[in-house]
DSSP file (Angstrom, degrees, kcal/mol; ACC not computed):
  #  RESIDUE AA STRUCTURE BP1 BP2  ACC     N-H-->O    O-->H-N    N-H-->O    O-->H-N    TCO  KAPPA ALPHA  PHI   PSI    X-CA   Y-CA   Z-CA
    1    1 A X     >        0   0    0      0, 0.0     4,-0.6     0, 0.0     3,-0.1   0.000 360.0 360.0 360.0 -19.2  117.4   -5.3  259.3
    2    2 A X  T >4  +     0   0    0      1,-0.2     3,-1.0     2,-0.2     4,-0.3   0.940 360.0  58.3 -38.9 -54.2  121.0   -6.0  260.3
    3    3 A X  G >4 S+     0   0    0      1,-0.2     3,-0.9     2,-0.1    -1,-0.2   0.825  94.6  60.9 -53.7 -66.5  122.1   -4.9  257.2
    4    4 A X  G >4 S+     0   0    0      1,-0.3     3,-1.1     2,-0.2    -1,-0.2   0.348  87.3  78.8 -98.4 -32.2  120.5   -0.9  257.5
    5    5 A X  G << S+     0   0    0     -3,-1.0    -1,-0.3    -4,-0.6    -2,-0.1   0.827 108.0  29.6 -29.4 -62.3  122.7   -0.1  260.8
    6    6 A X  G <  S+     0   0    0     -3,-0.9     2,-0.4    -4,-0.3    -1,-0.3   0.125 106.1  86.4 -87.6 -25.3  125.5    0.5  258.5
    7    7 A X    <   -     0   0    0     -3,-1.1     2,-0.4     6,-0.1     6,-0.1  -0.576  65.1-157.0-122.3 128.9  123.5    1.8  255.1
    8    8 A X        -     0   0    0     -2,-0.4     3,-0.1     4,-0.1     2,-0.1  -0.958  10.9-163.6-107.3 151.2  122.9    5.6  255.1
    9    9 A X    >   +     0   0    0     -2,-0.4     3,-0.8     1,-0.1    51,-0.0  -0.338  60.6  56.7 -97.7-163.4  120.7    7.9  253.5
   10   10 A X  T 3  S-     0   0    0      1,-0.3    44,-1.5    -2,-0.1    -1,-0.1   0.844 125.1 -64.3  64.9  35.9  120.0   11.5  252.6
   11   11 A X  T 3  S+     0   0    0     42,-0.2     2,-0.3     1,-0.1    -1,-0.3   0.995 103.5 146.5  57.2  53.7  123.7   11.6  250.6
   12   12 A X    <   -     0   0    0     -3,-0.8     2,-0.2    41,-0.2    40,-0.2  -0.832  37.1-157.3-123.6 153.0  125.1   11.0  254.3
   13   13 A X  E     -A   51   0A   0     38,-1.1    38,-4.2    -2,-0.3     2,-0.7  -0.944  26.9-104.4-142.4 145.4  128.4    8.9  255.2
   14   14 A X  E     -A   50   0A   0     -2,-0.2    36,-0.2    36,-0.2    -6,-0.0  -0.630  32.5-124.6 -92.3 123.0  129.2    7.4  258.3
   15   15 A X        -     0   0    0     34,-0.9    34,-0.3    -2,-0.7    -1,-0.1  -0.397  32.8 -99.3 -58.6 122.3  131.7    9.1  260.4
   16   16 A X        -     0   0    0      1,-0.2    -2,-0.0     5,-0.0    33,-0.0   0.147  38.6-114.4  20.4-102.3  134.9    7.0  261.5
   17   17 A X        +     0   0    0      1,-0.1     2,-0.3     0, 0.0    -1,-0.2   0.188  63.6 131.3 -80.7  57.5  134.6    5.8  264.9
   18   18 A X  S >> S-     0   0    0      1,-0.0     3,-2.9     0, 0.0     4,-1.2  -0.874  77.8 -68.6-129.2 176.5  137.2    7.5  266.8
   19   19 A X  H >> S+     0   0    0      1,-0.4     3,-1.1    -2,-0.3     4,-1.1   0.617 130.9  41.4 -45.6 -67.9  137.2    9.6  270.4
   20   20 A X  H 3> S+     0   0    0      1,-0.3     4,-0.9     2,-0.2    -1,-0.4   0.680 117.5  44.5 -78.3   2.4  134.9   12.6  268.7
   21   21 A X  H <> S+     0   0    0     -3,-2.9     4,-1.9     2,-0.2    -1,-0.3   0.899 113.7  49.8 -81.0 -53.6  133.0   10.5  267.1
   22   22 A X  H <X S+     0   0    0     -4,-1.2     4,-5.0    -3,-1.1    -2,-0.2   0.948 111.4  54.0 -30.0 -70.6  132.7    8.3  270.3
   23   23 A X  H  < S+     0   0    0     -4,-1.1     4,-0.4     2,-0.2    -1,-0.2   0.677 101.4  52.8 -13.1 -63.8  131.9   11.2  272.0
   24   24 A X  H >X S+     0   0    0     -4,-0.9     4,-2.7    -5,-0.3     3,-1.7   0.920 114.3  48.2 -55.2 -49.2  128.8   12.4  269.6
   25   25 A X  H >X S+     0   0    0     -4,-1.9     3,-2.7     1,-0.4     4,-1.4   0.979 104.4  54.5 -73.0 -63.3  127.4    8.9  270.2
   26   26 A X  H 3X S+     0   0    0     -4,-5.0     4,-0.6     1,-0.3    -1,-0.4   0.539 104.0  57.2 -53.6 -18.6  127.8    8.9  273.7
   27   27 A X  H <> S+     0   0    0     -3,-1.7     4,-1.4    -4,-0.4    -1,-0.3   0.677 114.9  39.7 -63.5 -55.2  125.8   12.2  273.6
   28   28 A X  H << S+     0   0    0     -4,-2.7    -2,-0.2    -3,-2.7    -3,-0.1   0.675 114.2  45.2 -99.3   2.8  122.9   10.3  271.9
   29   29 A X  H  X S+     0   0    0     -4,-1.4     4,-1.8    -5,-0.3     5,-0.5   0.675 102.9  66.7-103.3 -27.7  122.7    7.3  273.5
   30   30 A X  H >X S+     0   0    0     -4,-0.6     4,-1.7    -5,-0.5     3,-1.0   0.972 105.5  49.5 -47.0 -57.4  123.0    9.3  277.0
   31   31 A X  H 3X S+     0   0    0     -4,-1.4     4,-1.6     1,-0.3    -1,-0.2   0.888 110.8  53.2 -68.1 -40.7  119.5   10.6  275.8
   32   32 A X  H 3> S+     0   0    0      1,-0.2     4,-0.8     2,-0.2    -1,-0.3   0.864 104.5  45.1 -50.1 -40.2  118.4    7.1  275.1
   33   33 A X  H <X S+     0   0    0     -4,-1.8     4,-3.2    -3,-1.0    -1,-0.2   0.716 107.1  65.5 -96.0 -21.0  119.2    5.6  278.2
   34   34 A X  H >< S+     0   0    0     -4,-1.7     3,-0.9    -5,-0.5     5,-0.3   0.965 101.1  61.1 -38.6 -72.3  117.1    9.2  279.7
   35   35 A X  H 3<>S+     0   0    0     -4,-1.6     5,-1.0     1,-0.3     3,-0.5   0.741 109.7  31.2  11.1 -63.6  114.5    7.3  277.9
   36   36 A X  H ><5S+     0   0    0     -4,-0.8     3,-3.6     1,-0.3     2,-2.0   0.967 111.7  62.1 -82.7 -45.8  114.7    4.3  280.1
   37   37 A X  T <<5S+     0   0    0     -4,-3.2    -1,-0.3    -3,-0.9    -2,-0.2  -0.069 104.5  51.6-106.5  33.5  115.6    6.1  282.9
   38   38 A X  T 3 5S-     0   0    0     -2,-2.0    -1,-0.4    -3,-0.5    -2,-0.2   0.309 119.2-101.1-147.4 -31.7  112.2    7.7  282.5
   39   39 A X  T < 5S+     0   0    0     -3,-3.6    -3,-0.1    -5,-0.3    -2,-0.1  -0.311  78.2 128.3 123.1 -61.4  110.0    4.6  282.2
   40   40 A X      < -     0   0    0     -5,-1.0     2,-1.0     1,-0.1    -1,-0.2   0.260  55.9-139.3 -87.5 139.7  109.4    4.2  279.3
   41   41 A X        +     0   0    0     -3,-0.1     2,-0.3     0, 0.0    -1,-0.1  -0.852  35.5 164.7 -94.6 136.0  110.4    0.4  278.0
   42   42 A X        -     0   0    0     -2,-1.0     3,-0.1     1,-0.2     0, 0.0  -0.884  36.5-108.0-136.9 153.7  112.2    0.7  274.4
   43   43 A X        -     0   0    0     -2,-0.3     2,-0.8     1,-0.2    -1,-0.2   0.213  57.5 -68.1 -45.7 164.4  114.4   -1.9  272.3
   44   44 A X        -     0   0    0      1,-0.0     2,-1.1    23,-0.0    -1,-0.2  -0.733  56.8-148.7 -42.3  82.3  118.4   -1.7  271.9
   45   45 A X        -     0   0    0     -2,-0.8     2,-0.2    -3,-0.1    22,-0.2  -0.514   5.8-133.8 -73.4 102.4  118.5    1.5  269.6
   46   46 A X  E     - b   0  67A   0     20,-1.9    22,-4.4    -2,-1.1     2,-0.4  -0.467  23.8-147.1 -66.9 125.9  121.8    1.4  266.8
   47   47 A X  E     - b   0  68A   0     -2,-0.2     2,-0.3    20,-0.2    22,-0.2  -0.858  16.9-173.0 -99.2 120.7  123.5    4.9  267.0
   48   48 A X  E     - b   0  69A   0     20,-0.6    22,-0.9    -2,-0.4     2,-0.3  -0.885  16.4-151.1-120.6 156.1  125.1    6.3  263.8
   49   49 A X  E     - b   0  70A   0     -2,-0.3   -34,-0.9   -34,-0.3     2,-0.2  -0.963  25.1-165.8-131.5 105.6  127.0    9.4  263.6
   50   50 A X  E     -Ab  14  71A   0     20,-3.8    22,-1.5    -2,-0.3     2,-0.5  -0.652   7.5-168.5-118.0 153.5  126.6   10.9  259.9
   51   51 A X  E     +A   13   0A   0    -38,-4.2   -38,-1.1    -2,-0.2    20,-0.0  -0.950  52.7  11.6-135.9 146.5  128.4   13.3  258.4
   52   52 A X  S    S+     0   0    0     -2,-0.5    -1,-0.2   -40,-0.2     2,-0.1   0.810  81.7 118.8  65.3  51.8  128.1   15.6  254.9
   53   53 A X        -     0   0    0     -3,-0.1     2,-0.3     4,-0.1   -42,-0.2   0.104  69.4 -22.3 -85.8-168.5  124.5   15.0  253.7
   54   54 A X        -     0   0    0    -44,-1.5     3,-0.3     1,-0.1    -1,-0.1  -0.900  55.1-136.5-111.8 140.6  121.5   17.4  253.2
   55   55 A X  S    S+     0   0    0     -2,-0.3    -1,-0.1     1,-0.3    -2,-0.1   0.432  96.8  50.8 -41.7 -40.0  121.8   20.2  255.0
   56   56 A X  S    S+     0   0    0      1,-0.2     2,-0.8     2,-0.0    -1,-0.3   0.292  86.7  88.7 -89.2  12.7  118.4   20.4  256.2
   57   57 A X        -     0   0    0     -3,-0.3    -1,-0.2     1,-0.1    -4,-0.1  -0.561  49.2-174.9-119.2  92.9  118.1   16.9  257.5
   58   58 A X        -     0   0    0     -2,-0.8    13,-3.6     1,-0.1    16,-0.3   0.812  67.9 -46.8 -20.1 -52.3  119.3   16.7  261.4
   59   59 A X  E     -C   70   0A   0     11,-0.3     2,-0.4    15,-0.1    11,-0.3  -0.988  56.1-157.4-179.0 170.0  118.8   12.9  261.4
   60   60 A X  E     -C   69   0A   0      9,-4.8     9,-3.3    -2,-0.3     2,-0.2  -0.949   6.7-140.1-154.2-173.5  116.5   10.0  260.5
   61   61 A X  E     -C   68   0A   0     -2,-0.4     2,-1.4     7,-0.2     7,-0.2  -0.999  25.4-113.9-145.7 136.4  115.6    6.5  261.2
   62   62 A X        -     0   0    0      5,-0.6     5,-0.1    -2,-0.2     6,-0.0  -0.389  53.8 -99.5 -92.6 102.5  114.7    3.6  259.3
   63   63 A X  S    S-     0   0    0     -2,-1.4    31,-0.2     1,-0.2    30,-0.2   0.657  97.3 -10.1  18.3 129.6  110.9    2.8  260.3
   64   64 A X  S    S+     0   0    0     29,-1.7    -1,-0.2    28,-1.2    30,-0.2   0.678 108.5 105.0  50.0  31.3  110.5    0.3  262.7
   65   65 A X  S    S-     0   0    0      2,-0.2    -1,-0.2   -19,-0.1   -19,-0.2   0.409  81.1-122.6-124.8 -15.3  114.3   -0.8  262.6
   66   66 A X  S    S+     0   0    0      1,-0.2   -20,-1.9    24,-0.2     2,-0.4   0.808  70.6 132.4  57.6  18.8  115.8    0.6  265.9
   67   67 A X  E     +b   46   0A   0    -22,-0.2    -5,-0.6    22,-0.1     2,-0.4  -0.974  32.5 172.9-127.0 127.3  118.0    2.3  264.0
   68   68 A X  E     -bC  47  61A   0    -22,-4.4   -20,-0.6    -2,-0.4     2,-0.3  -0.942   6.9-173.1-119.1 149.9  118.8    6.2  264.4
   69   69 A X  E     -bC  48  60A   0     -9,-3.3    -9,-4.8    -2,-0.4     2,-0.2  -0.974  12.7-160.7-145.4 135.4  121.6    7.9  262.5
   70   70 A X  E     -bC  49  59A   0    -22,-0.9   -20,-3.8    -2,-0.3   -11,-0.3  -0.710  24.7-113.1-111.7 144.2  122.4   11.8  263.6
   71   71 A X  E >>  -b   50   0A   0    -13,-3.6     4,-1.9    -2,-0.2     3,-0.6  -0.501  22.8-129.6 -99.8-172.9  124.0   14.1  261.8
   72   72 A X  H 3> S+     0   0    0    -22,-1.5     4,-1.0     1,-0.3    -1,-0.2   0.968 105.9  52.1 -91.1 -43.1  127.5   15.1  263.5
   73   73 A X  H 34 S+     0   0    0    -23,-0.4    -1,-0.3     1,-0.3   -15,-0.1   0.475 112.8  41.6 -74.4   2.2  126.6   18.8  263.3
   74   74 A X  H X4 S+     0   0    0     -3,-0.6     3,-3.0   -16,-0.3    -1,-0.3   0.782 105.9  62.8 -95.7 -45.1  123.4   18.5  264.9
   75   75 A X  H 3< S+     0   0    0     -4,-1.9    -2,-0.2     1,-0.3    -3,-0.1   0.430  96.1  69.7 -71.1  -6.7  124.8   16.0  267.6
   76   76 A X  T 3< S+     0   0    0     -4,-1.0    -1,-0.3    -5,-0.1    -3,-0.1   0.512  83.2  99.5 -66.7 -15.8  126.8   18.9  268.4
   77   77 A X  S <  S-     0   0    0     -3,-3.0     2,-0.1     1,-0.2    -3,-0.1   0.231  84.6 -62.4 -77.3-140.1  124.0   21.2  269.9
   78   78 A X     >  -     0   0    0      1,-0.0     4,-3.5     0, 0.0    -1,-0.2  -0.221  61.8-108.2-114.0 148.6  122.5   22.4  273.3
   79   79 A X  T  4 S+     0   0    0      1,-0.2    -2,-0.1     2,-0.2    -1,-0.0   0.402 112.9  40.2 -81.1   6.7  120.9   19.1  275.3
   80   80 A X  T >> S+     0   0    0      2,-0.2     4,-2.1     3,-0.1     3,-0.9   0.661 111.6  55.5-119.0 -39.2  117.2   19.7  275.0
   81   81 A X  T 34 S+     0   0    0      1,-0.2     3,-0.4     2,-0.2    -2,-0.2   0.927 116.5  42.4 -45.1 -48.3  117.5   20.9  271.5
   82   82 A X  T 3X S+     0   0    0     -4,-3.5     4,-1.8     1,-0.2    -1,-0.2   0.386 105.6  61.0 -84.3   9.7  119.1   17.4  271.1
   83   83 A X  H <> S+     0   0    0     -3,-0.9     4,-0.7     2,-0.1    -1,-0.2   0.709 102.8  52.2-101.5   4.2  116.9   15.7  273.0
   84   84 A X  H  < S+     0   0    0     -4,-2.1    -2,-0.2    -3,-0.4    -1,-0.1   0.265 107.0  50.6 -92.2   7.3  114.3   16.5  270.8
   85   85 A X  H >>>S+     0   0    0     -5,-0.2     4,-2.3     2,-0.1     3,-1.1   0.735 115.2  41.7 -91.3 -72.5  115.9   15.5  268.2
   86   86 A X  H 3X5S+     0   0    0     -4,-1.8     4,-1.3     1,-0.2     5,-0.2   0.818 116.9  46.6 -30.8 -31.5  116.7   12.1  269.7
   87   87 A X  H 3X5S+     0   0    0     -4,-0.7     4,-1.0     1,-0.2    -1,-0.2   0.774 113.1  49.9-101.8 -30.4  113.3   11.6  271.2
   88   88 A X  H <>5S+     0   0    0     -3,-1.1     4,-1.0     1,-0.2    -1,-0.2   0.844 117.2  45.3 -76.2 -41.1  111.5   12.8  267.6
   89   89 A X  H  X5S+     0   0    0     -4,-2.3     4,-2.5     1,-0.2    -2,-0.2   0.905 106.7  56.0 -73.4 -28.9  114.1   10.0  265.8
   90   90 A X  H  <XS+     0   0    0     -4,-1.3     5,-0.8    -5,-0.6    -1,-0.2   0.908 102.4  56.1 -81.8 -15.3  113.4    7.4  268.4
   91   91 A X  H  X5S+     0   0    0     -4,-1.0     4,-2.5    -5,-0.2     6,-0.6   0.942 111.1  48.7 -50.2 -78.5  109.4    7.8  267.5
   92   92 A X  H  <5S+     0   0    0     -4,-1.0   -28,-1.2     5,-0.3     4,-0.4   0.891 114.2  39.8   0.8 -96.8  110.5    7.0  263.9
   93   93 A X  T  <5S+     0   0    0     -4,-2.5   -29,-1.7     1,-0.2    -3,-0.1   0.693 127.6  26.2 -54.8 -86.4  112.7    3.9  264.5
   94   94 A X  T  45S+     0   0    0     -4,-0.2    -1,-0.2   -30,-0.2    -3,-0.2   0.644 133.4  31.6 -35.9 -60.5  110.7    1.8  267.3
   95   95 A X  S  <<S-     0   0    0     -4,-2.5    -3,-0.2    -5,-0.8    -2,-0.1   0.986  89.9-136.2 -77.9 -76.7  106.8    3.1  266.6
   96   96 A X        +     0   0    0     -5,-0.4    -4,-0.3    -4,-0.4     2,-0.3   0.023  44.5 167.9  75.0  10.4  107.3    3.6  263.0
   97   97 A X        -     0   0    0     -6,-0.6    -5,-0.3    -5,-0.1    -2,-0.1  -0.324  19.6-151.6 -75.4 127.8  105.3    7.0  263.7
   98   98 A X        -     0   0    0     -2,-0.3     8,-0.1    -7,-0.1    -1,-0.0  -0.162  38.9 -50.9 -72.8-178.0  105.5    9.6  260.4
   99   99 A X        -     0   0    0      1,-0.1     8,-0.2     2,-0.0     7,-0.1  -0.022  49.6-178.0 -35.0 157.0  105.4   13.3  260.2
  100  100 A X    >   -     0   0    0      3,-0.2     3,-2.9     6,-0.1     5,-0.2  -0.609   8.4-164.6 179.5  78.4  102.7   14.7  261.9
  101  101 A X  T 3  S+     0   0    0      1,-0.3     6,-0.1     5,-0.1     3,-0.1   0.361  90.3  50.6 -62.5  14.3  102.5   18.8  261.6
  102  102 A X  T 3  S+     0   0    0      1,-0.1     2,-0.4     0, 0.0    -1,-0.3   0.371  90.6  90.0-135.5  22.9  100.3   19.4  264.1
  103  103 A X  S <> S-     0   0    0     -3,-2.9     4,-2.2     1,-0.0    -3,-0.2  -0.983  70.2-141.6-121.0 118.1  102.2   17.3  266.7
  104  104 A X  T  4 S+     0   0    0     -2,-0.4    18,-0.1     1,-0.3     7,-0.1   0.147 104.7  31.6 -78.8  13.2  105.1   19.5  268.9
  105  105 A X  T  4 S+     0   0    0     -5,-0.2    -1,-0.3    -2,-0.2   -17,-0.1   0.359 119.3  45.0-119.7 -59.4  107.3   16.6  268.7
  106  106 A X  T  4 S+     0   0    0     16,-0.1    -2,-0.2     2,-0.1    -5,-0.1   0.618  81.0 128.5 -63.9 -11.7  106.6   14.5  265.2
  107  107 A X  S  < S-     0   0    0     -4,-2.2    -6,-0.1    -7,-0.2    -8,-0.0  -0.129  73.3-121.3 -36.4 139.2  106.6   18.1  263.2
  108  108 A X  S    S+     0   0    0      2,-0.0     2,-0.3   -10,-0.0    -1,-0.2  -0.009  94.6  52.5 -79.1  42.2  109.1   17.6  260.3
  109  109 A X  S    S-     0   0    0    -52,-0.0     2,-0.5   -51,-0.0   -52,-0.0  -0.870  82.4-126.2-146.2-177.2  111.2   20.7  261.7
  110  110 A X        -     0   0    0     -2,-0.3     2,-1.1     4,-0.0   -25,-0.1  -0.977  37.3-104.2-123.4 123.4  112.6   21.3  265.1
  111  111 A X        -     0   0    0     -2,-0.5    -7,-0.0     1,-0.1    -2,-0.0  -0.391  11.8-127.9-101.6 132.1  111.6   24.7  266.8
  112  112 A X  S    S+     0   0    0     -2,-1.1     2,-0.4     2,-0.0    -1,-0.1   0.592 102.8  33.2 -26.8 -54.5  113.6   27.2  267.1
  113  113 A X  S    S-     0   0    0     -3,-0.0     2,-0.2     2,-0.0     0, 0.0  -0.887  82.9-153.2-108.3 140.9  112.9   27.4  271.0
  114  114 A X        -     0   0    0     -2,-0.4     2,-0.6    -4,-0.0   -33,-0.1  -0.448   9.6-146.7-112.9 165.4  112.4   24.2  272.2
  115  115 A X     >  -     0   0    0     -2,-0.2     4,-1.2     1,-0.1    -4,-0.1  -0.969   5.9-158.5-144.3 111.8  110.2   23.4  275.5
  116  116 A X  H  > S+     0   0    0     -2,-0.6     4,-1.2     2,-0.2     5,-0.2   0.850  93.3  44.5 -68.7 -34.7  111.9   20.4  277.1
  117  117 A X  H  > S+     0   0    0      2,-0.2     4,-2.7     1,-0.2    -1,-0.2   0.793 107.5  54.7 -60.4 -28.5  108.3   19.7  279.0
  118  118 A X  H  > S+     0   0    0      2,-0.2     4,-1.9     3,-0.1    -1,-0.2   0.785 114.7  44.7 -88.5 -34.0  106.3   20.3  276.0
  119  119 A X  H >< S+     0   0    0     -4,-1.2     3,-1.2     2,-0.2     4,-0.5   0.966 109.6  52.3 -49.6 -89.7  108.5   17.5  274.5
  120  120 A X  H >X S+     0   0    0     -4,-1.2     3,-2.7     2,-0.3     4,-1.8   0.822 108.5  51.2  52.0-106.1  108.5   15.3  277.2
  121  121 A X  H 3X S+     0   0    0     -4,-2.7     4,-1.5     1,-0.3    -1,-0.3   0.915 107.9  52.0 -12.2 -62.9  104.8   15.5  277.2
  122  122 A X  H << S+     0   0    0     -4,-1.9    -2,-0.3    -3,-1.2    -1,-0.3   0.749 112.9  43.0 -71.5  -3.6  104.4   14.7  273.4
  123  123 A X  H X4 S+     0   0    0     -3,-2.7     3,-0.5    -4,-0.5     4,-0.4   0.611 104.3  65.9-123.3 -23.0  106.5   11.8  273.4
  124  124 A X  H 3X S+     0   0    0     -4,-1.8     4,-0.5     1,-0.2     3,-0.3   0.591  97.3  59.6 -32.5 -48.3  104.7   10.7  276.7
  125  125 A X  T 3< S+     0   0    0     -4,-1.5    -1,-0.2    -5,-0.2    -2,-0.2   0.335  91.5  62.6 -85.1  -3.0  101.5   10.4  274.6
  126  126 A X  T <4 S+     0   0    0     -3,-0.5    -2,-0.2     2,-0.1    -1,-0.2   0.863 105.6  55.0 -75.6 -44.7  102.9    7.7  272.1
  127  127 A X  T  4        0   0    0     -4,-0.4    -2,-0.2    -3,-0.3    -3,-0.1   0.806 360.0 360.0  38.7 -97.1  103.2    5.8  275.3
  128  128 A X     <        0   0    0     -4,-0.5    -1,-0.2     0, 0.0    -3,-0.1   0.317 360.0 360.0 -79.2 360.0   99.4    5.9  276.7
């Protein structure tokens, strides 16, 4: 699984490492450590910052790998928009849980107005 940190998908490339790049990651690993800081016990998640993929895909993970990779223009938004992105992505790497349209977190879209509780909540129930 070492190997996959590093590997991208979705036509995606890994962005450079330098201060904005830093930056971005520190943005998504800040939500990570929320995580913890929260309760909840999770693994060492690897942070990627990906850049010039398709458009419609925010981020992914590879199943059950600990591994999230973000795209740079999403890792850009507003912090609950992107903690529901993190918090949907960390479901993915750690549980292995798929799509799940009738679930306000696991949906394969993000919604337009996010409710940080109603997040919170769903991700809460993976948990129990």
């Amino acid at each position: 699984m070492k190997r996959l940190k590093n590997k991208t998908a979705y036509g995606y490339k890994l962005n450079k490492m330098n201060d904005d790049t830093y930056a971005l990651r520190r943005k998504v690993i800040d939500t990570i450590y929320e995580v913890k800081g929260k309760g909840f016990s999770i693994p060492r998640i690897e942070v990627r910052i990906v850049k010039k993929g398709q458009s419609n895909i925010m981020g992914y993970a590879y199943m059950n790998s600990n591994i999230v990779h973000i795209a740079e223009k999403w890792a850009k938004v507003k912090n609950d928009r992107l903690t529901h992105l993190v918090l949907h992505e960390i479901l993915h790497a750690i549980k292995g849980i798929e799509h799940d349209e009738k679930c306000y977190l696991m949906q394969s879209f993000i919604p337009n107005e996010i409710e940080i509780n109603k997040t919170w909540k769903a991700f809460n129930k993976y948990f129990n």
